[in-house]
C-alpha positions in Angstrom: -17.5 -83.0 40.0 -20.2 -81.6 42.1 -24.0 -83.6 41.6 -25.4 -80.9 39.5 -22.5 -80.7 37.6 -22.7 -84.2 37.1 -26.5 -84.2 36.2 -26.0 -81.7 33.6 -23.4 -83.5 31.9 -25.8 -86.1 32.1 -28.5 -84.3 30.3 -26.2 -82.8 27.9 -25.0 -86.7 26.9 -28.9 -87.0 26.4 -29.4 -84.5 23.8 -26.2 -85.5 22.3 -27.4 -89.1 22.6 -24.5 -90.5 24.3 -26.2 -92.6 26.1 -25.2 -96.4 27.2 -27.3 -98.5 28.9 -25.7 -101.2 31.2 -27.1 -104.8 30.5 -28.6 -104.2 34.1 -30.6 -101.1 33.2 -32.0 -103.1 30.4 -33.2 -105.7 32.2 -34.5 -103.6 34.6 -36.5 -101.9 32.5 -38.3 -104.9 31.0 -39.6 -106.6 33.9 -40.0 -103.3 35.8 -43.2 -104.4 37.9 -45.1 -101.0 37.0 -44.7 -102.0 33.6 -42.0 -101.8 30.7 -40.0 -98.4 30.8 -38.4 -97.4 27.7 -35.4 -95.0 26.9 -38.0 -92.3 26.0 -39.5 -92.0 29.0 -35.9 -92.5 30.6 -35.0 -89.5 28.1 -38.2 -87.3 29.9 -37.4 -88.4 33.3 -34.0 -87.0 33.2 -34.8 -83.9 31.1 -37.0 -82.9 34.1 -35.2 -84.6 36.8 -33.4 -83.3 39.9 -31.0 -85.1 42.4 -32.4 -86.9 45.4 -29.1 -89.2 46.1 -25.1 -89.0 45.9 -23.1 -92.2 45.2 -19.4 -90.2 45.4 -17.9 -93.6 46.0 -19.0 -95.5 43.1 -16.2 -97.0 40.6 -15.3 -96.5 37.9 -17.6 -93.1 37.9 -19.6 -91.4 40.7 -23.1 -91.8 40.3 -26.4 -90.3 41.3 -30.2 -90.9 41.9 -32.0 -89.1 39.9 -35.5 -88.4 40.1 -37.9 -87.3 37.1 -41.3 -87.5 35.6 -42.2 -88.7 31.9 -44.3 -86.4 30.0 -47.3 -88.8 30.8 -46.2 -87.8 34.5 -44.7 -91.4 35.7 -42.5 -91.5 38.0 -38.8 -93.0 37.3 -35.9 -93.0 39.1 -32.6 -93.4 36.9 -28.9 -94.1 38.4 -26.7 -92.2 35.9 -23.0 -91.6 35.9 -21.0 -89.3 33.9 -17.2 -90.2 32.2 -15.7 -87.1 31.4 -13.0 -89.2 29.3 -15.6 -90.8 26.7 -17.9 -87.9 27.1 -20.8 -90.8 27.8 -23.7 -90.5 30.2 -24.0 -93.8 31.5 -27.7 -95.5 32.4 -26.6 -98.1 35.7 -30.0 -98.8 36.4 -34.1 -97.4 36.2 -37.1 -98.1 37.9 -40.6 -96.6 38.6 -39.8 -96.3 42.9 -42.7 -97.7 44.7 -44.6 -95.5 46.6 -44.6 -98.0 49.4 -41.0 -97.4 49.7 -40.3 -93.5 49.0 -42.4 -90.8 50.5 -43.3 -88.4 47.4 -40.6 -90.4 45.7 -38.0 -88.7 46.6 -36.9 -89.8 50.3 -36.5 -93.4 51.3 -39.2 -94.6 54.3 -38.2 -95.6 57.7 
C-alpha cells in the first residue's frame, strides 16, 4: 500500500471509529510536555493531516508520520498504521513535535 493509500484508510478507520490506541500512545499523550492531547484533537490532526514520513519496514503493519493541526490549530504528529485484515487504524504513538526539533513541523533539524 502506497502512504496515501494508507492515510486514507486511516482517516476512513476514523470516521468509522476503528481506532485503537497502543498503551504507548496513551501514555504519550498524558504526559505530553505541551500538555495532555486527547483522541479529539488526534481525530482533527489526522482529518487535516498529510504525510511527512514513511516507516515501510515496520512490523506487523507499515506505518507513517503523520502531520496535522487540531481545530484550535496545535500541532500534533500521530504514527498510525493501517491492518487491512481487521479493518483497524491503529494509533502507535502522538505528540505535539517541538519546534526546536522540526522546522515548520514537518522536517526533522540538522
Amino acid at each position: 500500500m502506497r502512504d496515501i493509500e494508507i492515510l486514507n484508510s486511516i482517516k476512513r478507520g476514523f470516521l468509522a471509529n476503528r481506532v485503537f490506541y497502543s498503551e504507548h500512545a496513551k501514555d504519550e499523550m498524558v504526559i505530553d510536555k505541551f500538555g495532555k492531547i486527547y483522541e479529539s484533537e488526534v481525530f482533527e490532526a489526522v482529518a487535516s493531516g498529510k504525510v511527512i514520513e514513511s516507516y515501510p519496514d515496520d512490523k506487523p503493519y507499515p506505518s507513517i508520520l503523520i502531520y496535522g493541526t487540531t481545530k484550535k490549530k496545535r500541532p500534533l504528529h500521530i504514527v498510525c498504521a493501517y491492518s487491512e485484515e481487521e479493518d483497524l487504524t491503529i494509533v502507535i504513538t502522538t505528540y505535539q513535535p517541538d519546534p526546536e526539533l522540526w522546522v515548520g513541523y514537518i522536517r526533522r533539524k540538522g
